[in-house]
Z-matrix of the N, CA and C atoms (Angstrom, degrees):
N
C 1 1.440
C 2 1.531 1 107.81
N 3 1.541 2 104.61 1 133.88
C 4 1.488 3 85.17 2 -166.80
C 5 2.032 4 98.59 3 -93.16
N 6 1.543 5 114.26 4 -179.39
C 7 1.563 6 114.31 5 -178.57
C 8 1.786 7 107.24 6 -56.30
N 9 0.809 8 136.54 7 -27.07
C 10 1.157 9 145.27 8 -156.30
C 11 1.895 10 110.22 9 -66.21
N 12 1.820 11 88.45 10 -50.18
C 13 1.389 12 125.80 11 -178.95
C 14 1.270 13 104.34 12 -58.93
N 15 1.654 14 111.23 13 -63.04
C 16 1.295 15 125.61 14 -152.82
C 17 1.914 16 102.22 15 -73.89
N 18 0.801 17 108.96 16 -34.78
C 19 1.610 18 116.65 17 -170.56
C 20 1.782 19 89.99 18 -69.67
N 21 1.338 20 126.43 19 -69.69
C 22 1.299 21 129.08 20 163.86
C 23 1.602 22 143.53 21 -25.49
N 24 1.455 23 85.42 22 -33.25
C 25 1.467 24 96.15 23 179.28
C 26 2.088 25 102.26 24 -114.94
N 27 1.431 26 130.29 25 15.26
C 28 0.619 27 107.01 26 172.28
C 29 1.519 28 113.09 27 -95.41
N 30 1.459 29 129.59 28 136.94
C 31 1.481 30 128.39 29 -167.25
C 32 2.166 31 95.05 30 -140.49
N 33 0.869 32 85.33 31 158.12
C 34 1.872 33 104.98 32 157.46
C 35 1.957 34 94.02 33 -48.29
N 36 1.138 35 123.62 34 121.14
C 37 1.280 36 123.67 35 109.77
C 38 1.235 37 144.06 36 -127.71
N 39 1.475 38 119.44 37 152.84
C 40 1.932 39 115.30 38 -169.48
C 41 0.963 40 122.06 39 -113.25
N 42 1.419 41 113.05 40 -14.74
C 43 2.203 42 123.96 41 165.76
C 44 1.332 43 104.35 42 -95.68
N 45 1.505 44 101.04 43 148.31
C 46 1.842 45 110.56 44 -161.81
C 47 1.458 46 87.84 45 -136.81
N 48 1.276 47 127.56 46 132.33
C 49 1.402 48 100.94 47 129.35
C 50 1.019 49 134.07 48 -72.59
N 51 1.673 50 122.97 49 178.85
C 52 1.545 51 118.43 50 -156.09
C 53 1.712 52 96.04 51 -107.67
N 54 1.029 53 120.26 52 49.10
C 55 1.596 54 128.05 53 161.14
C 56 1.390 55 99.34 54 -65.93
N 57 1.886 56 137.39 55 123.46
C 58 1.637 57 112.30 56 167.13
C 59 1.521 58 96.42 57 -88.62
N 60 1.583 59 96.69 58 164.48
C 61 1.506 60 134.19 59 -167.71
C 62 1.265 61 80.91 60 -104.76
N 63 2.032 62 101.69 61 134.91
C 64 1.423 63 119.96 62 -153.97
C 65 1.832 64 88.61 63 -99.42
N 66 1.179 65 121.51 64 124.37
C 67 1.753 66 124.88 65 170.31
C 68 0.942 67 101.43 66 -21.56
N 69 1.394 68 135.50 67 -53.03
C 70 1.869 69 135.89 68 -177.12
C 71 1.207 70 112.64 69 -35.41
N 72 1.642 71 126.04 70 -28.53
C 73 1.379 72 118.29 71 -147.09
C 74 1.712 73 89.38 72 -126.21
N 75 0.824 74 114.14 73 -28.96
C 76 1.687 75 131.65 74 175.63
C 77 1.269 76 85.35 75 -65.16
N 78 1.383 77 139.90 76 -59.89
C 79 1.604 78 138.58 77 -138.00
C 80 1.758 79 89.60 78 -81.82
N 81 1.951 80 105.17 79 -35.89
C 82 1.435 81 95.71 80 -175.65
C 83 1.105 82 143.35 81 -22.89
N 84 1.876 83 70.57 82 -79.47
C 85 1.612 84 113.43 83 -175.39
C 86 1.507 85 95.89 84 -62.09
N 87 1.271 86 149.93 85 -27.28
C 88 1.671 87 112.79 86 174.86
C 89 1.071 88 91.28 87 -96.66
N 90 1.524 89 154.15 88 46.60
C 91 1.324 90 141.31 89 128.65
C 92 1.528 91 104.72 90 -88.46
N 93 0.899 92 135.31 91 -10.92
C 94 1.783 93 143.19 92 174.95
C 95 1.521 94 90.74 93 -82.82
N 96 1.498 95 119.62 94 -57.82
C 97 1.722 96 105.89 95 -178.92
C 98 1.263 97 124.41 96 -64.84
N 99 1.666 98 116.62 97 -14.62
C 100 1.782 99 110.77 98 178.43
C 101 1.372 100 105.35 99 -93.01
N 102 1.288 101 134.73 100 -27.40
C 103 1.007 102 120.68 101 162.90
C 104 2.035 103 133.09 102 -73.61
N 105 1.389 104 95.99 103 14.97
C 106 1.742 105 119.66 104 177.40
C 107 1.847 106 94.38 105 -52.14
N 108 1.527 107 114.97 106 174.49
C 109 1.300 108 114.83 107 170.02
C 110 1.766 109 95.44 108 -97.19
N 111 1.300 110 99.97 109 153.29
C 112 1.605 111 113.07 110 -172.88
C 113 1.576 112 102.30 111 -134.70
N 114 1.812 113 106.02 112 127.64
C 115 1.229 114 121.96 113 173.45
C 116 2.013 115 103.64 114 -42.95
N 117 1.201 116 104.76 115 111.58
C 118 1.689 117 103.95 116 161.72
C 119 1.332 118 96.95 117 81.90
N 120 1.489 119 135.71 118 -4.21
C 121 1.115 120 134.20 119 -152.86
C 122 1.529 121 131.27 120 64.59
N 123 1.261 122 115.26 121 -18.06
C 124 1.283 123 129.90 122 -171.70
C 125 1.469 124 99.78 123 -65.13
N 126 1.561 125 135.96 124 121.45
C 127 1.057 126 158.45 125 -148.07
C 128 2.124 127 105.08 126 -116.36
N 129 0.636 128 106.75 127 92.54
C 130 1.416 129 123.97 128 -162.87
C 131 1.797 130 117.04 129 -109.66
N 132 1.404 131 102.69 130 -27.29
C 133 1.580 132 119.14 131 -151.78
C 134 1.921 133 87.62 132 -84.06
N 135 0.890 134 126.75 133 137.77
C 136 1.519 135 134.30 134 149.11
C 137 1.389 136 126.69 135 -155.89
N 138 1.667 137 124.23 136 158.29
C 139 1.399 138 143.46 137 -154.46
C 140 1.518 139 121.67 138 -121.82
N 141 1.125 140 119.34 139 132.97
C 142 1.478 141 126.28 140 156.62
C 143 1.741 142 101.67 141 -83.96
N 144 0.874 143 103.35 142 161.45
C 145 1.211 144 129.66 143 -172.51
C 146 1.578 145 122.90 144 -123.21
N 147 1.149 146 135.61 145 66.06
C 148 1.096 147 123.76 146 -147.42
C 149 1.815 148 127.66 147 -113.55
N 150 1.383 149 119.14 148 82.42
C 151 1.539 150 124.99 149 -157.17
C 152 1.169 151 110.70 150 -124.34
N 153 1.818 152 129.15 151 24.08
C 154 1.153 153 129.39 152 159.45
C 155 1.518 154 114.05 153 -80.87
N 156 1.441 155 108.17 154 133.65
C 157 1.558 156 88.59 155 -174.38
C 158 1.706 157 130.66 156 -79.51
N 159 1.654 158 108.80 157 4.55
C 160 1.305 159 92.58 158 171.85
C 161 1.572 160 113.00 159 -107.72
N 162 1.573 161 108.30 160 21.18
C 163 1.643 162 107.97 161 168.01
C 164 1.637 163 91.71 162 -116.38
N 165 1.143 164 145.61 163 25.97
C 166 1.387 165 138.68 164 163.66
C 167 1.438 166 89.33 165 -124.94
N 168 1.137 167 162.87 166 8.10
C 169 1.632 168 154.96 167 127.92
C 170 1.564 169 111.60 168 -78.12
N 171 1.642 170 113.48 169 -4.95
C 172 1.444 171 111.85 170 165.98
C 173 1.127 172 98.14 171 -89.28
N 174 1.267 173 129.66 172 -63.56
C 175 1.615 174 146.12 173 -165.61
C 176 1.647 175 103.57 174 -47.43
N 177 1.568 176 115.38 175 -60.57
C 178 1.557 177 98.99 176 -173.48
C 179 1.100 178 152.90 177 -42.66
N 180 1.557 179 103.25 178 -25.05
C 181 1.425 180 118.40 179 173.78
C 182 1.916 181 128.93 180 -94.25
N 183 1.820 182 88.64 181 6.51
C 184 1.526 183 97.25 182 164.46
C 185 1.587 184 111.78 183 -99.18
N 186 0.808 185 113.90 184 -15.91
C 187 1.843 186 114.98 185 167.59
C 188 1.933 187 126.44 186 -83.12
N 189 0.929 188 114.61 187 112.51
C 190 1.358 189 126.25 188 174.52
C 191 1.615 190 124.35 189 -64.08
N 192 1.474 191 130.27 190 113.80
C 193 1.358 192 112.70 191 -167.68
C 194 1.489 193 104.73 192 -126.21
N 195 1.042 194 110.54 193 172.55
C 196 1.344 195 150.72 194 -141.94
C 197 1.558 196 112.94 195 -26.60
N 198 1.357 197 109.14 196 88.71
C 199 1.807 198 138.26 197 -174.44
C 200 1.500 199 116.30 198 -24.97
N 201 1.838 200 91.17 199 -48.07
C 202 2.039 201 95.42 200 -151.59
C 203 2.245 202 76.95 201 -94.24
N 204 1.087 203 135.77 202 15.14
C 205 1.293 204 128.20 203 150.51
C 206 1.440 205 133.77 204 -89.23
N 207 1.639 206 129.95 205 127.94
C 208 1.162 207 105.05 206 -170.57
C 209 1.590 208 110.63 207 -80.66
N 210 0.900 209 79.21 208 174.50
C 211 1.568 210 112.00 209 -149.70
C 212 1.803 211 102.84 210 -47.84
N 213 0.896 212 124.71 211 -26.46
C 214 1.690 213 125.23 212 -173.60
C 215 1.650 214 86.71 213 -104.58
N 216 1.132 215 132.74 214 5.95
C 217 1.597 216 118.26 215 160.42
C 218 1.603 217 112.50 216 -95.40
N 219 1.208 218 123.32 217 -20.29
C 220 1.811 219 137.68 218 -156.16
C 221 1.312 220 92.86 219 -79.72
N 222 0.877 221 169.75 220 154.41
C 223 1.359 222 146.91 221 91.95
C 224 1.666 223 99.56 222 165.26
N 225 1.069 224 149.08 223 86.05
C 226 1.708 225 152.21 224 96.73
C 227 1.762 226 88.83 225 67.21
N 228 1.463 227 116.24 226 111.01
C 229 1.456 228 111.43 227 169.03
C 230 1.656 229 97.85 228 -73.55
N 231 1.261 230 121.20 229 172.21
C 232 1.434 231 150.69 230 159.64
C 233 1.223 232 89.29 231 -39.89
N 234 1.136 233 116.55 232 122.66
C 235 1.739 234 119.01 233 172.25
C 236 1.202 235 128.58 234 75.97
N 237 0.958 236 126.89 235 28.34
C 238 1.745 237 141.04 236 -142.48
C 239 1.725 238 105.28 237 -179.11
N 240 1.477 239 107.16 238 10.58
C 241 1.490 240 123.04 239 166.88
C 242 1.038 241 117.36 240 -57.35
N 243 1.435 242 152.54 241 -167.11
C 244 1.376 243 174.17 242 -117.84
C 245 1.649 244 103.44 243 -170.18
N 246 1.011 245 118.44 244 106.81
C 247 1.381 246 120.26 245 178.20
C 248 1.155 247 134.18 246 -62.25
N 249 1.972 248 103.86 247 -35.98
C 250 1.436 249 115.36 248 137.87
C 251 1.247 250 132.18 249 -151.88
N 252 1.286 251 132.09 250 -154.12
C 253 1.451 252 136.07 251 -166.33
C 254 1.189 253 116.20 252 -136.25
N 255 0.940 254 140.65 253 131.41
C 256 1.538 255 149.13 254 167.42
C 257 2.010 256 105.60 255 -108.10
N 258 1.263 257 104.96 256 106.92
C 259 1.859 258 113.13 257 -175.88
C 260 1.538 259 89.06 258 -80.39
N 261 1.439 260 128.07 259 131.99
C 262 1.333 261 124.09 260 163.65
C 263 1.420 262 107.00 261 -105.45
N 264 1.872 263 110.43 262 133.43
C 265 1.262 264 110.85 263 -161.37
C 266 1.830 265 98.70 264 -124.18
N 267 1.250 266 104.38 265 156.68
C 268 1.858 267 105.62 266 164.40
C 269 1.305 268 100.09 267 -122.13
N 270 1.571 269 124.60 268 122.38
C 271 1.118 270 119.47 269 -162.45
C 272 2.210 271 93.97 270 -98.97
N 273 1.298 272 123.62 271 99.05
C 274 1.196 273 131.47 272 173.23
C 275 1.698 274 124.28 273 -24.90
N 276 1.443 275 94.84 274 -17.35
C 277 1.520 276 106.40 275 -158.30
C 278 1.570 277 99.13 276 -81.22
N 279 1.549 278 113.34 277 -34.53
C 280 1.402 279 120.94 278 -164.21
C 281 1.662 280 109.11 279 -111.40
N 282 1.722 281 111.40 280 -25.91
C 283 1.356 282 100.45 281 170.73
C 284 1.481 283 99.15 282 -162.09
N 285 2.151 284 109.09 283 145.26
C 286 1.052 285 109.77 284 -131.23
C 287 1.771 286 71.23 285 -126.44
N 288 1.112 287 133.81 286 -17.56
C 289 1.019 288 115.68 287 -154.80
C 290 1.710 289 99.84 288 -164.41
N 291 1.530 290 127.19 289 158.31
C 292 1.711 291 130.05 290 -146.25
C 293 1.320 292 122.06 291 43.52
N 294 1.376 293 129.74 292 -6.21
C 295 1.019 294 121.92 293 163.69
C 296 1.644 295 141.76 294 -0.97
N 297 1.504 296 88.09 295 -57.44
C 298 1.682 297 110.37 296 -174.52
C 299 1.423 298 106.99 297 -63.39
N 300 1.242 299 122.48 298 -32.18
C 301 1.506 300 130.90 299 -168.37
C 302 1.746 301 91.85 300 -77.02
N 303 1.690 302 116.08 301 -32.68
C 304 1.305 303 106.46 302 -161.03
C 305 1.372 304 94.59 303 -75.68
N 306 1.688 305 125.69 304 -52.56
C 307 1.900 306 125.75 305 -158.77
C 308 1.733 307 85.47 306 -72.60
N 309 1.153 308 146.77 307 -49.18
C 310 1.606 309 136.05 308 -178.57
C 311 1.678 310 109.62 309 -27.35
N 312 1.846 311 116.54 310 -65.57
C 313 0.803 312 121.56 311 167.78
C 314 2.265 313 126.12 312 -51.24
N 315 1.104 314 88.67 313 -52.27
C 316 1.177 315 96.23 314 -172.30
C 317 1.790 316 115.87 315 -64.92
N 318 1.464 317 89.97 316 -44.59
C 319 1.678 318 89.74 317 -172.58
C 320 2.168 319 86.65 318 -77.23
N 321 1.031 320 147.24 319 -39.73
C 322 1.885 321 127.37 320 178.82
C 323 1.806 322 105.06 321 -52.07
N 324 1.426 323 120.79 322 -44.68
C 325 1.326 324 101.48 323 168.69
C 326 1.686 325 122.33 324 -66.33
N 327 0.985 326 115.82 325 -12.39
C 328 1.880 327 115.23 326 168.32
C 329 1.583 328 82.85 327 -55.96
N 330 1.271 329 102.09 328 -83.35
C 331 1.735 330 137.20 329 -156.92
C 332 1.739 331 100.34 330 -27.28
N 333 1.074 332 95.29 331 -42.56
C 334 1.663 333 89.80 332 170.36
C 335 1.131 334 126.61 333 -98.41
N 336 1.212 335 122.65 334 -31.08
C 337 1.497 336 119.15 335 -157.27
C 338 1.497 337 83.39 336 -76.10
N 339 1.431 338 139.83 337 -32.51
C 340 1.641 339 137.60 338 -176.67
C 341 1.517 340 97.60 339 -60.59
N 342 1.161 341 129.75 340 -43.32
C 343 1.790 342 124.71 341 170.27
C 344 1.314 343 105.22 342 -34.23
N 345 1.691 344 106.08 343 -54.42
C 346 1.554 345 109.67 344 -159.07
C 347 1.628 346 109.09 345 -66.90
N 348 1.528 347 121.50 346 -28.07
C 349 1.025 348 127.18 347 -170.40
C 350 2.081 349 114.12 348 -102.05
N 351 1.614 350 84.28 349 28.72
C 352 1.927 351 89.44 350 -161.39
C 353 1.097 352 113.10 351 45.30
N 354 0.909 353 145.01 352 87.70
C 355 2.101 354 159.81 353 158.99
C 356 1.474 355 87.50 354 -143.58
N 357 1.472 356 80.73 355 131.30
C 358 1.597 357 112.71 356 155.06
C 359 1.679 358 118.93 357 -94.56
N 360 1.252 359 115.42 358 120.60
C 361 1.760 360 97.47 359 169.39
C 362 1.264 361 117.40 360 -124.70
N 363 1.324 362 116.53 361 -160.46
C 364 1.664 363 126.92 362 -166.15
C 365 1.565 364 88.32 363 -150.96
N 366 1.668 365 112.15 364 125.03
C 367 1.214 366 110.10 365 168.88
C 368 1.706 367 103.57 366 -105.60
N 369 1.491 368 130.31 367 109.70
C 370 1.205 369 113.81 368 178.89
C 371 1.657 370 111.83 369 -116.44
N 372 1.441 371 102.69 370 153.12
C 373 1.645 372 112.99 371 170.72
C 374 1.878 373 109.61 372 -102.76
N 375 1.441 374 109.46 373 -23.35
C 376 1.525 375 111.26 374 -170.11
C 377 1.424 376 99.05 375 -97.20
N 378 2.211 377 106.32 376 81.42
C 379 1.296 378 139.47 377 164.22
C 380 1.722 379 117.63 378 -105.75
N 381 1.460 380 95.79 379 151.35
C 382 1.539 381 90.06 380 171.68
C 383 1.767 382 114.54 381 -85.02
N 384 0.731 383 129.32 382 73.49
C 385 1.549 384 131.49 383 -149.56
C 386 1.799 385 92.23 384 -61.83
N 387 1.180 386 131.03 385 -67.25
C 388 1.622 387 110.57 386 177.10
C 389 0.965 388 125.05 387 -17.89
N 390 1.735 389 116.74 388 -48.70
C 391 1.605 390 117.73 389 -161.32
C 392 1.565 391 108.89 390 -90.60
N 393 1.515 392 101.49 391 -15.04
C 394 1.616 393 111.86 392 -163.82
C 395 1.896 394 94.37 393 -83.52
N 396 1.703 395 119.88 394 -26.70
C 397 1.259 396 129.99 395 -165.02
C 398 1.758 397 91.55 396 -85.92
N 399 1.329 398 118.11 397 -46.57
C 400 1.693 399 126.00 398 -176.38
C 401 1.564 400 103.73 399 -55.10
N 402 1.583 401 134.43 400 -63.91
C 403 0.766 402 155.14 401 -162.76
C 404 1.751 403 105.30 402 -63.17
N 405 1.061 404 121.31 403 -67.90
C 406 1.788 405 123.79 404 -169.10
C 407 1.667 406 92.97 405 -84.80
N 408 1.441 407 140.52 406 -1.60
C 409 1.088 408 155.09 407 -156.72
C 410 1.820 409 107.35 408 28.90
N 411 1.087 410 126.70 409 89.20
C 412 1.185 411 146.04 410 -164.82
C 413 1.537 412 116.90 411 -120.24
N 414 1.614 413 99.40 412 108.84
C 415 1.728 414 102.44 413 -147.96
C 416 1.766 415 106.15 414 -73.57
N 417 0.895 416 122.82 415 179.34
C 418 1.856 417 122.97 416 -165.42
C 419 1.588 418 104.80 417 -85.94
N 420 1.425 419 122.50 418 -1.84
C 421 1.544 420 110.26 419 156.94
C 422 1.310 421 113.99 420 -85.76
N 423 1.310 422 123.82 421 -5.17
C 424 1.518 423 89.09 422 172.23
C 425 1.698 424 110.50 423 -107.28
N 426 1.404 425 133.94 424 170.90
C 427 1.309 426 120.76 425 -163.90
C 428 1.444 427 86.29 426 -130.28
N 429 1.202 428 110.73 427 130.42
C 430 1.530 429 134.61 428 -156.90
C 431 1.900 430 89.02 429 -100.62
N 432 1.367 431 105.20 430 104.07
C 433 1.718 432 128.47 431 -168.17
C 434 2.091 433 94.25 432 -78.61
N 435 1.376 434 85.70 433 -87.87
C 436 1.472 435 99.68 434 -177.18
C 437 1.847 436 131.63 435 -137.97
N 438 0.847 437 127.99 436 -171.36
C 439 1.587 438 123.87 437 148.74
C 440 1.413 439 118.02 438 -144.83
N 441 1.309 440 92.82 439 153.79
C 442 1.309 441 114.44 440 179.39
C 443 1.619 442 120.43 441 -102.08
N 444 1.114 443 134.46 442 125.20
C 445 1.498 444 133.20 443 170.64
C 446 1.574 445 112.59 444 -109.02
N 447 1.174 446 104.97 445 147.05
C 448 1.960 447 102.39 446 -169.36
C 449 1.420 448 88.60 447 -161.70
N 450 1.103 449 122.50 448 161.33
C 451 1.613 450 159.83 449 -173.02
C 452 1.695 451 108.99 450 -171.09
N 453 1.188 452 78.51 451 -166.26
C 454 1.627 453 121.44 452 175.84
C 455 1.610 454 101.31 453 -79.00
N 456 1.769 455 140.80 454 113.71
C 457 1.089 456 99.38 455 173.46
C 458 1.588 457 133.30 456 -85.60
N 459 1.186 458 110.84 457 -166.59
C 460 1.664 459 123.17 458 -170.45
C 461 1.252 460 120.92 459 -114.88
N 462 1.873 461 107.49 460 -38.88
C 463 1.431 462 115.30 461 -168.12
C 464 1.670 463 92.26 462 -131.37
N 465 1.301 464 96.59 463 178.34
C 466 1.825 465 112.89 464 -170.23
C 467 1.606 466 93.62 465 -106.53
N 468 1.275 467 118.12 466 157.80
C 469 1.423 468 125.15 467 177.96
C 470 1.609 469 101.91 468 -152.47
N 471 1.477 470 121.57 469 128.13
C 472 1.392 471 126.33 470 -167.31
C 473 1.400 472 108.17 471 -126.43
N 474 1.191 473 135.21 472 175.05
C 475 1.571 474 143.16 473 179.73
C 476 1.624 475 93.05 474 -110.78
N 477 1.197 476 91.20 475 145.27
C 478 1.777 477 99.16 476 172.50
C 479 2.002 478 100.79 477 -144.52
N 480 1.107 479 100.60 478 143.15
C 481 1.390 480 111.24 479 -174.17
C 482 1.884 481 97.55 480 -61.66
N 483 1.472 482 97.49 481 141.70
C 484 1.761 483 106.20 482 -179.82
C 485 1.247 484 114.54 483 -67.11
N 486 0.976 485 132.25 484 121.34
C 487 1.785 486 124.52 485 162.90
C 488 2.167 487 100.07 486 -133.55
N 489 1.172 488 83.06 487 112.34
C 490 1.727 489 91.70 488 169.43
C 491 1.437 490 115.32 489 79.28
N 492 1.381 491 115.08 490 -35.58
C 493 1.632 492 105.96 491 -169.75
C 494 1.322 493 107.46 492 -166.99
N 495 1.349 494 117.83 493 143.47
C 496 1.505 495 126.94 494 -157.99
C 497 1.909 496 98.22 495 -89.34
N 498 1.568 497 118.12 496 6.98
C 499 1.320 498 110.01 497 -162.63
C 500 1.591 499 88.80 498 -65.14
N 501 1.763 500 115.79 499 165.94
C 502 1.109 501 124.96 500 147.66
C 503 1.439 502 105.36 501 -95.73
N 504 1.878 503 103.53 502 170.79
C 505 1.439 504 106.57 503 164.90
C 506 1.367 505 94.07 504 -164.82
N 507 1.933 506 106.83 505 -176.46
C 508 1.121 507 111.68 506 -153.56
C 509 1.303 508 82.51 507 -130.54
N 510 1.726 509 110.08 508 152.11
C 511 1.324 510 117.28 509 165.23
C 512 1.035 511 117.43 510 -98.59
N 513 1.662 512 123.04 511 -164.68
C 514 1.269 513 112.19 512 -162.94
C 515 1.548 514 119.84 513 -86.21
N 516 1.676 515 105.72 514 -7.72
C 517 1.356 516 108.23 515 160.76
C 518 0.763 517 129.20 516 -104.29
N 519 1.553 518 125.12 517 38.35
C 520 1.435 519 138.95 518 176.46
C 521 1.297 520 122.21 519 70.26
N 522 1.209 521 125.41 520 5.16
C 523 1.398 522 126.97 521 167.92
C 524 1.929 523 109.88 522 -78.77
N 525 1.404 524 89.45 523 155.48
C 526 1.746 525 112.42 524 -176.53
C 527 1.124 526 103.37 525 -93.91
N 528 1.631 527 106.15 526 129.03
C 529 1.688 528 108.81 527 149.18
C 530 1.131 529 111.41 528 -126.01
N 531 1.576 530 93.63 529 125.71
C 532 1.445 531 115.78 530 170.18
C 533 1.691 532 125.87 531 -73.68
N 534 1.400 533 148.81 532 83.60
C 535 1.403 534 116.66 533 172.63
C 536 1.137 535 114.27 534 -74.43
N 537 1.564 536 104.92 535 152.52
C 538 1.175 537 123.75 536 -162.34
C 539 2.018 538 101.11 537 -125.61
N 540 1.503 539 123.17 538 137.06
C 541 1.674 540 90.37 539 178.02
C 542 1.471 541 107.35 540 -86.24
N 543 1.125 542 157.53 541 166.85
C 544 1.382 543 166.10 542 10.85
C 545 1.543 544 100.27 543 113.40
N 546 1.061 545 100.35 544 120.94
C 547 1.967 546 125.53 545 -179.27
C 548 1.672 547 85.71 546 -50.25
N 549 0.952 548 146.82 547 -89.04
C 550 1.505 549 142.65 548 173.22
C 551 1.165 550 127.81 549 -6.99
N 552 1.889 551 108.35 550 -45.20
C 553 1.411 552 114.87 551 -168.33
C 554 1.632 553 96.97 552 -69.70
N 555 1.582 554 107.40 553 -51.80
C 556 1.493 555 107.45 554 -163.94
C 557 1.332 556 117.68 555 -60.86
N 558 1.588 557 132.96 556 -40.00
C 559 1.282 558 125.90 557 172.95
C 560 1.640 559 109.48 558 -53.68
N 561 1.082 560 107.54 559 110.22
C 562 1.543 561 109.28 560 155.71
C 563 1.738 562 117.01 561 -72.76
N 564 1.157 563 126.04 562 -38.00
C 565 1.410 564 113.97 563 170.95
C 566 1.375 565 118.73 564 -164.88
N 567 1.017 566 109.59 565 133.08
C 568 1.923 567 108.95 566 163.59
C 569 1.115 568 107.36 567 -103.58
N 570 1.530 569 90.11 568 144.45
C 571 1.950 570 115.13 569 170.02
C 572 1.108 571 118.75 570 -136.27
């Protein structure tokens, strides 16, 4: 797939089939995130890894999904889970501050390089982070950012030109539309 593709075709998805994702490709993709650019260089960003299935049937029900859907659309049917998880961590010990600029970078190379390898993911911030820190037992220097869930996907997700509101929604055959605003809108100016 060439970059062109991959940037294009990467979207939100939240239904997986239950194909598992081989460690090889899990191990990749956070070799695509350590090599991200890092504020000062200082390398701070780190991951759980999480594809056992009775700590990804613990994990699912501390993450919140997809907001601008109502509410009987959000949520991963029975079998249609996330195959796995990637915990994104800032470990305090090594960097105290830009951080965000570092997991931004790091977690979009997951986000794609899983295009390249067909995975669909979900990058989410609306986690229970207490229970997610209790659970993988995750000591109080590192500051638990976000997670990511990815599989195999399930459903289709498309771009639709913006008019009025950035909500997504689903049609009646379960496909996503994304609006997106317009290469025009975003340039504010050339000189």
């Amino acid at each position: 797939m060439d970059f062109e593709e991959v940037i294009f075709k990467r979207r939100t998805i939240r239904r997986f089939k239950q194909t598992p994702i081989s460690i090889d490709i899990l191990r990749k993709l956070i070799e695509y995130a350590r090599v991200a650019p890092m504020a000062r260089n200082v390398q701070g960003v780190e991951f759980v890894i999480v594809q056992k299935p009775e700590f990804k049937e613990k994990l699912f029900p501390l993450l919140r999904w997809a907001a601008s859907l109502p509410e009987d659309q959000r949520t991963p049917e029975k079998g249609r889970e996330p195959t796995a998880y990637f915990i994104v961590l800032n470990n305090t010990k090594i960097k105290k501050t830009f951080y965000n600029f570092d997991v931004g970078a790091s977690v979009e190379n997951i986000l794609l390089g899983a295009v390249n390898f067909g995975l669909g993911s979900c990058w989410m911030a609306a986690i229970d982070r207490g229970k997610i820190r209790e659970l993988f037992e995750i000591p109080a220097y590192y500051e638990i950012m976000q997670v990511i869930s990815i599989g195999y996907p399930d459903e289709n997700s498309v771009l639709e030109p913006y008019e009025k509101s950035f909500d997504y929604w689903k049609d009646d055959t379960g496909e996503i539309h994304v609006p997106k605003r317009s290469l025009n809108d975003i340039i504010y100016k050339i000189f």
